[in-house]
N, C-alpha and C positions, 0 to 999 in steps of 0.2 A: 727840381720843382720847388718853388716855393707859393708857400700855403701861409695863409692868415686864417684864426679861428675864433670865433667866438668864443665867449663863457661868460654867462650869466650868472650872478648869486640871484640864488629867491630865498624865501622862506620856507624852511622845512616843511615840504606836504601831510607828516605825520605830527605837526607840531601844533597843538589848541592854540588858536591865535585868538587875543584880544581887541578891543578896538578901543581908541580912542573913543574918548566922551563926543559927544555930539555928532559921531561918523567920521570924523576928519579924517583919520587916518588908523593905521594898524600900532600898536602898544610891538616895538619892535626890540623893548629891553627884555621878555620876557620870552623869545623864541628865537633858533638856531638857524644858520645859512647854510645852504647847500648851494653846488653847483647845477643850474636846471638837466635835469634828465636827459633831455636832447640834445641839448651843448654835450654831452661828456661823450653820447653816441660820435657827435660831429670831430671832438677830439680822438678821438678814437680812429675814426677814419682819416682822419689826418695823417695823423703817426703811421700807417697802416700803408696810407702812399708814399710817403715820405722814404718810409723805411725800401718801399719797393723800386722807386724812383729816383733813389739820392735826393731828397728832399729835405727841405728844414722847414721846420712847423713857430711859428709865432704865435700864441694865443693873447687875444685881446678883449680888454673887460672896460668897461666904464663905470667910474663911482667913485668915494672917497678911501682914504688908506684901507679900510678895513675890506677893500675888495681885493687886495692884493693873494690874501688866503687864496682867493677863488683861483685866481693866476698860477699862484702856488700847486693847487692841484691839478692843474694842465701841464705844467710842469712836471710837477712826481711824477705823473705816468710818459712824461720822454717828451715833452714839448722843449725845443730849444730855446727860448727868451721871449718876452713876457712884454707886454705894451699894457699900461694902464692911462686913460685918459679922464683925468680930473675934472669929476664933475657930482653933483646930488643927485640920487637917483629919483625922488620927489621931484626932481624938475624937468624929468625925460619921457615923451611920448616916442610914438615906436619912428615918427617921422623923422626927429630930433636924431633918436639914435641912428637911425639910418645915414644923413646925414654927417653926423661923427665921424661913421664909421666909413666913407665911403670918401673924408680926408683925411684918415689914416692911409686906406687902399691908396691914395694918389702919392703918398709918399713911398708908399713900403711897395708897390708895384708887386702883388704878387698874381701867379699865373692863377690862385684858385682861392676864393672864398666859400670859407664852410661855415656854418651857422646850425645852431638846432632849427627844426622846423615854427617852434613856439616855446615861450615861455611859460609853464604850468602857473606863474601868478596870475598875468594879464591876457595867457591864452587865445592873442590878437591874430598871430600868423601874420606879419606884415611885416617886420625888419629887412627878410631876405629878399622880399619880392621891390620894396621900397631900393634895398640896396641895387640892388642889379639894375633898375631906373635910373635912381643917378649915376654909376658907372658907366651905364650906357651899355652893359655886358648882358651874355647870351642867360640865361638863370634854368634851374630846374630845381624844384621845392617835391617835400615830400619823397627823398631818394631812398629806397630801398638795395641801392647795388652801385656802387660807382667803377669804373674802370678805366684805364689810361689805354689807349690804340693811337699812336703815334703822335699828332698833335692833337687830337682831341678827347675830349673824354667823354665817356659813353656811361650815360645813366638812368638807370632802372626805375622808373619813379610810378608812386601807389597813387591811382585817380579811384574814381568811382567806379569804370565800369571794368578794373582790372589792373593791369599793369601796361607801363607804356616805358616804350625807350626812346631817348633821342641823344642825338650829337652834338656835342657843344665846344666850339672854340673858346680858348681860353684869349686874356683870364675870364674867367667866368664866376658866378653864384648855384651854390649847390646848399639847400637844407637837408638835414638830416632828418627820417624817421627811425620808431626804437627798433626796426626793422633792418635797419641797413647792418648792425653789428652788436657785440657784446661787450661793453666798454671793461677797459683790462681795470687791476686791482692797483694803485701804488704799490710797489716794493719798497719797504724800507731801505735801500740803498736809493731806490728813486726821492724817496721824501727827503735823505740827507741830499744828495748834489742838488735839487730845487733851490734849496734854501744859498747856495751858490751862484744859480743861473740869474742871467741879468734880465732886470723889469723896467723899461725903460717910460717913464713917467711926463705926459705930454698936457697941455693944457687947449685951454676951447682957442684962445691968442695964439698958440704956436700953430694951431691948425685951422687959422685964418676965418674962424668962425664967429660971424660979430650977433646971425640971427638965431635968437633961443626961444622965440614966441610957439607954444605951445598948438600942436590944431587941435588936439583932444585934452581935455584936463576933469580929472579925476572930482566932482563936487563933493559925493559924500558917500561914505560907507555904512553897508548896513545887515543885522544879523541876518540868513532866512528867515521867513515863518515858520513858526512850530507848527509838526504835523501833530492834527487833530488827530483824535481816538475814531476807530470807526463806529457805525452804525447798523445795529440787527433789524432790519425790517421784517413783517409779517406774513408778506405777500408780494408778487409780483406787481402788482400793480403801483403797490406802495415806495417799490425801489422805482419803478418808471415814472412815478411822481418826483420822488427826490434828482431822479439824474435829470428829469426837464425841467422843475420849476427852484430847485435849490443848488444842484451843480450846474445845469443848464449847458449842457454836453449833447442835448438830442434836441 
């Protein structure tokens, strides 16, 4: 079986982020990258088949040199080789990447794509489901259980009013929930042979890609509002005033 993966760098979720003057963007010299949370679940389950299935795991990232780290740590934990495609991350909507990524899939032909569910930055939920569009492949998002039964794979996946399973021909699209597994730790012998496994570096021209026009674009960024202090009222009546004519909630 061969599996292709996602892995996203975001911004450390526990990391005080700044913003650029005017909103423009995030002050990114002064906070750390991690790989997003539900990429490393979807890594995880990769390896996980692979290892069950005679499988080799590719994990793939989009962005400039400094995503390679992220590649790097799909690796540590037992991914076999590494795709980075050359590009800014400032200039990617969840379309775009889908895209990208779905003229990787036509090269590297693989029977499964895994993805995290969403990215904790932009928290869109739309990569996987976009992906399996333009593949034209069967998708199931949000998986809590995956399993292989002959040719198909059979996945568990979390809706609203419960759980649901269905069958899916490959190749197919599969998201990951923090549900589906417990992503393993690098060994330090994983973290030395990474630094050995090959990362092979593709560009938007090699993957026949001429259109980069944006459908969503980012205008401006901006802190919350500070929560106010509350208010002791006297009386009932006086909070029924306030919640109808100053929250205006009733």
């Amino acid at each position: 079986m061969k599996i292709l993966v996602g892995a996203k760098r975001v911004i450390d979720p526990d990391a005080r982020i700044k913003l650029l003057p005017g909103g423009s963007g995030v002050d990114t010299e002064s906070v750390e990258y991690k790989v997003n949370p539900f990429c490393e679940n979807a890594i995880e389950e990769a390896l996980c088949l692979a290892q069950a299935h005679s499988g080799e795991v590719t994990v793939l990232s989009i962005g400039p040199e400094d995503v390679t780290q992220t590649i790097r740590s799909g690796l540590a934990m037992g991914a076999d080789r590494g795709i980075r495609v050359e590009y800014t991350d400032d200039l990617l909507d969840s379309d775009l990447t889908a895209r990208i990524m779905a003229a990787v899939v036509a090269k590297e032909t693989p029977d499964l794509v895994l993805l995290g569910k969403q990215a904790i930055d932009g928290d869109n939920n739309q990569v996987g489901q976009l992906l399996a569009q333009y593949m034209g492949s069967a998708q199931a998002c949000f998986a809590s259980e995956v399993k292989v039964e002959g040719e198909d794979l059979v996945v568990t996946r979390e809706v609203d009013g419960g759980l649901e399973t269905i069958a899916l021909q490959r190749p197919a699209v599969i998201t990951a929930d923090l549900r589906l597994n417990e992503p393993r730790y690098a060994s330090l012998p994983g973290i030395m042979k990474a630094k050995r496994k090959p990362i092979d570096v593709m560009s938007l021209d090699d993957l026949g890609i001429t259109d980069t026009a944006l459908k969503v674009e980012v205008v401006a960024l901006a802190e919350p509002t500070a929560k106010e202090a509350g208010v002791m009222v006297d009386s009932v009546d006086a909070l029924l005033d306030k919640l109808t004519n100053e929250a205006k909630v009733l």
